[in-house]
C-alpha positions in Angstrom: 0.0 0.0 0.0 2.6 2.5 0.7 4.6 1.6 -2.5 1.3 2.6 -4.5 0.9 5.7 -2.5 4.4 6.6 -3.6 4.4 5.7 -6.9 0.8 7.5 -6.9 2.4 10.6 -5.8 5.3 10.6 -7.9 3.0 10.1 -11.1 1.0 12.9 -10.2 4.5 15.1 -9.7 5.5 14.0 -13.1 2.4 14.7 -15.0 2.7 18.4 -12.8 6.2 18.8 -14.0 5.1 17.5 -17.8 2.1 20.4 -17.7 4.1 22.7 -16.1 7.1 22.8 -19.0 4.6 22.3 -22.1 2.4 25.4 -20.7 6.4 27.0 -20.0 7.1 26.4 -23.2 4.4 27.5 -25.4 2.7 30.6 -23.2 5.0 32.0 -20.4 8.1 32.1 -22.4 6.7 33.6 -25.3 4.7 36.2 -23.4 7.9 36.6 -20.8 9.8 37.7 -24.5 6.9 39.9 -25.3 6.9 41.5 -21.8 10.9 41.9 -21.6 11.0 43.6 -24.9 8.3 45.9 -23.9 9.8 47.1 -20.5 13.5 47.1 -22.0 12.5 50.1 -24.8 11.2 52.6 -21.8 8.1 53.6 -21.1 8.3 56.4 -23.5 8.8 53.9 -26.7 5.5 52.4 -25.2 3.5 55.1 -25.2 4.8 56.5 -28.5 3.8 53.4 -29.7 1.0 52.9 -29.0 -0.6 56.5 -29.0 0.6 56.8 -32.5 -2.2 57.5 -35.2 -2.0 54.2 -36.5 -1.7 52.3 -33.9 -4.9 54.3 -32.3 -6.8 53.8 -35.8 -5.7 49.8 -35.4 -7.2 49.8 -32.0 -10.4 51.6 -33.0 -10.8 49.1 -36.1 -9.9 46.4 -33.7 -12.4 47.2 -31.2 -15.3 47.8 -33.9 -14.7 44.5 -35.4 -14.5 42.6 -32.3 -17.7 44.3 -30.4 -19.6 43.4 -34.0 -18.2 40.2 -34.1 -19.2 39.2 -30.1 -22.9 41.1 -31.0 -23.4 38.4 -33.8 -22.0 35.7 -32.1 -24.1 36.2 -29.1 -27.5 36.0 -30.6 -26.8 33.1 -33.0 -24.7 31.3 -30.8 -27.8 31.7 -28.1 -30.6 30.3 -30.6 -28.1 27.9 -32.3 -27.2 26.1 -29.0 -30.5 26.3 -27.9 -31.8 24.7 -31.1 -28.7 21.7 -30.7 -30.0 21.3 -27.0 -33.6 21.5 -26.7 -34.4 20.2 -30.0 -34.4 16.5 -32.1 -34.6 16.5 -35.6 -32.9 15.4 -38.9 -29.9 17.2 -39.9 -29.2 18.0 -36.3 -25.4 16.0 -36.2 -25.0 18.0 -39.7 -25.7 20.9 -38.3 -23.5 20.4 -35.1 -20.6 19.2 -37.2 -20.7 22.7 -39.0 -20.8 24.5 -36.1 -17.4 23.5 -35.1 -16.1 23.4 -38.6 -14.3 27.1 -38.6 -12.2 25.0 -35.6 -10.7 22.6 -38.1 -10.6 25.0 -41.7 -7.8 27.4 -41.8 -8.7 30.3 -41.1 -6.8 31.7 -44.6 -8.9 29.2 -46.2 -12.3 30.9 -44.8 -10.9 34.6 -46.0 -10.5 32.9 -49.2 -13.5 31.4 -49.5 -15.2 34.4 -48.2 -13.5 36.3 -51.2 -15.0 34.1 -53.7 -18.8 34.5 -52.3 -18.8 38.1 -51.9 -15.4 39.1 -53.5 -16.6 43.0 -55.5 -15.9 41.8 -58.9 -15.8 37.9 -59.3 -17.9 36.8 -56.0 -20.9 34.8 -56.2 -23.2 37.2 -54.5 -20.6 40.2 -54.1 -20.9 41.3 -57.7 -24.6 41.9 -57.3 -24.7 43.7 -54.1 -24.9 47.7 -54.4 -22.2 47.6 -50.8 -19.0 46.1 -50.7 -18.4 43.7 -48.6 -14.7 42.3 -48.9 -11.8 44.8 -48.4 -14.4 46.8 -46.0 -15.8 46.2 -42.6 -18.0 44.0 -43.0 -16.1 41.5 -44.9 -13.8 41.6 -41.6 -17.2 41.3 -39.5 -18.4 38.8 -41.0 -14.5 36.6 -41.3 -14.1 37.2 -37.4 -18.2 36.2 -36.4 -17.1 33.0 -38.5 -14.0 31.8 -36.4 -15.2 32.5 -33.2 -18.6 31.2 -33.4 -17.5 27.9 -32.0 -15.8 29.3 -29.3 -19.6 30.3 -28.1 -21.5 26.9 -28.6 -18.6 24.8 -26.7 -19.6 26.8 -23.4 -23.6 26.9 -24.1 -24.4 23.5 -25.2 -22.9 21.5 -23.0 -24.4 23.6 -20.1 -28.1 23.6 -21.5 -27.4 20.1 -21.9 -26.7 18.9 -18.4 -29.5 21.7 -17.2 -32.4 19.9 -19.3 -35.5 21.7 -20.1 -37.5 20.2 -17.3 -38.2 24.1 -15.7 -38.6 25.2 -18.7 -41.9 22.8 -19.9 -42.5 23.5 -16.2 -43.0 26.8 -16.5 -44.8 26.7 -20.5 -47.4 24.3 -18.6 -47.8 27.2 -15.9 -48.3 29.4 -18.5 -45.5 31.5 -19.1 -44.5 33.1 -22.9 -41.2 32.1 -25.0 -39.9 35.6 -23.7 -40.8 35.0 -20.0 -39.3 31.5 -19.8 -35.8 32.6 -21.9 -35.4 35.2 -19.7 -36.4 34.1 -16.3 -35.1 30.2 -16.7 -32.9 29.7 -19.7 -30.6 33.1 -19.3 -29.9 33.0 -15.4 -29.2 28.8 -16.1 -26.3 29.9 -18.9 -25.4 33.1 -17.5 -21.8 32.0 -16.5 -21.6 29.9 -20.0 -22.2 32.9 -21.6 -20.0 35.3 -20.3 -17.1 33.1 -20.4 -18.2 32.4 -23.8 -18.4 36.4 -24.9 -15.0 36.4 -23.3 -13.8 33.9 -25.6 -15.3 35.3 -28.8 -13.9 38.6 -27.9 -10.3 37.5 -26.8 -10.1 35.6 -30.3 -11.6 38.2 -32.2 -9.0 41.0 -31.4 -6.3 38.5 -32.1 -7.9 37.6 -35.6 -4.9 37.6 -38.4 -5.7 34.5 -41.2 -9.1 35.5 -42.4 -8.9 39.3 -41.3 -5.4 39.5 -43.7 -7.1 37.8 -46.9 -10.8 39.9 -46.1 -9.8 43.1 -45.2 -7.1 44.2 -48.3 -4.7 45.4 -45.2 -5.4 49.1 -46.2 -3.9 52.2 -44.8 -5.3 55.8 -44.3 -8.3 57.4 -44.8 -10.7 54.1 -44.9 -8.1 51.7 -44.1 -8.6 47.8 -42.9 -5.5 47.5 -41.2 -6.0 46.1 -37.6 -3.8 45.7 -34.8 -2.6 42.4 -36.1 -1.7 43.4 -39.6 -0.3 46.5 -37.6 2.0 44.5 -35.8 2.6 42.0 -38.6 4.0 45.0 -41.0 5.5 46.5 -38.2 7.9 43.2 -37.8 8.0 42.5 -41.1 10.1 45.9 -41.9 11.6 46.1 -38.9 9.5 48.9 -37.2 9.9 50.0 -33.6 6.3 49.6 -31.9 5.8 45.4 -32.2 6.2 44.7 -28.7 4.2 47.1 -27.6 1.5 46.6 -29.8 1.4 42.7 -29.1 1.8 43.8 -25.5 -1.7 45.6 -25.3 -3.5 43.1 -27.1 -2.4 40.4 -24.4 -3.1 42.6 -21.6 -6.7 42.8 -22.9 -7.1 39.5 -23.5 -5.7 38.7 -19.9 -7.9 41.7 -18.3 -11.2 40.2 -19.7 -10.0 36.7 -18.8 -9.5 37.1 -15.3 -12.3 39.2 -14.4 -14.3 36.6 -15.9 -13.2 34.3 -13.9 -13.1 36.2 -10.8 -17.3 37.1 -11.4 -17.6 33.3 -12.0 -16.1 32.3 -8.5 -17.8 34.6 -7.1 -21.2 33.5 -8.4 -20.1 29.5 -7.3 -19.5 30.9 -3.8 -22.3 32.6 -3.5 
């Protein structure tokens, strides 16, 4: 018994030690990089940086994208995962499978395709629209809503799921409307789900490159497409000062939103 309880406990250090070097490896020293280079260039590269007129016309584009993308992704994602969860019918593992599917395509491969649907000139339905939609906003809406949709359904299915709909045929018996049982059972039931999930969509949304890159024309000026990724992507590519910085502020956002998310949710567990 004692051998097991040691070889137990040494297993469980090992896979620790095996966790704690891949998650090393792949986030902390990366993001340590990004942080030293930051701090080494002086507070006054930083803010130069990142107050620059591109860089706050990147942000703005950035934040306009992202806020449309996490709009769309809300509502669908709601009435998709509640159609998966509450509902049987035929097409229904179809319809999941494509729900994940931006997951597995590259995301150059959904710009492309995106391109050759509503591309100005040669697109399917772009050549007979009176807007643009690709090399313009909402080309890089409608790229970004795309990736991240999956991101929403993987916290709101599984959680309507396990709840069931048992209160919710409850409360339809009882009397209650479509409105009055959504927003007194089903939203306070995924509440959590769905601000992790927002978090998610919004986190991978500002850090949107593939699709964004082949949608958006990269554009710079008056009009321009540019975001803070292909900011930071020409930036490195011709040797720019500002690419730490830049990367730096879109990490800190991403960490911000991340960990008051997760602060809310343990509070709402303890309480």
């Amino acid at each position: 018994m004692a051998s097991t309880a040691v070889g137990s406990r040494r297993s469980r250090y090992g896979l620790r030690a095996v966790g704690l070097v891949y998650v090393g490896a792949i986030v902390l020293i990366p993001l340590y990089v990004i942080t030293y280079r930051t701090v080494a260039d002086g507070w006054s590269t930083f803010w130069a940086a990142i107050s620059s007129d591109e860089a706050v016309t990147a942000f703005r584009l950035t934040g306009e994208v992202a806020v449309a993308a996490v709009v769309i992704n809300t509502v669908f994602g709601v009435g998709v995962a509640l159609l998966l969860s509450r509902y049987s019918f035929r097409g229904r593992r179809v319809l999941s499978a494509l729900a994940d599917l931006p997951i597995s395509v590259s995301p150059i491969v959904v710009g492309l395709a995106l391109v050759l649907v509503y591309g100005p000139a040669t697109g399917w339905f772009g050549k007979h629209l009176s807007f643009q939609i690709i090399y313009a906003l909402p080309g890089m809406v409608l790229a970004t809503a795309f990736v991240s949709l999956p991101l929403m359904l993987r916290e709101l299915v599984p959680v309507l799921e396990e709840a069931g709909d048992d209160m919710e045929q409850a409360a339809r018996v009882l009397g209650a409307s479509a409105r009055q049982r959504f927003v007194r059972i089903t939203l306070p039931t995924i509440r959590p789900a769905l601000m992790y999930g927002l978090v998610l969509t919004f986190a991978r949304s500002i850090g949107e490159f593939g699709a964004i890159r082949v949608v958006s024309g990269n554009i710079q000026g008056s009009g321009q497409t540019q975001t803070t990724t292909l900011l930071i992507e020409d930036k490195y590519q011709n040797f720019e000062p500002g690419t730490y910085q830049l990367a730096m502020v879109l990490v800190l956002a991403t960490i911000l939103a991340i960990v008051l998310t997760s602060f809310r949710r343990s509070k709402e567990d303890v309480s």
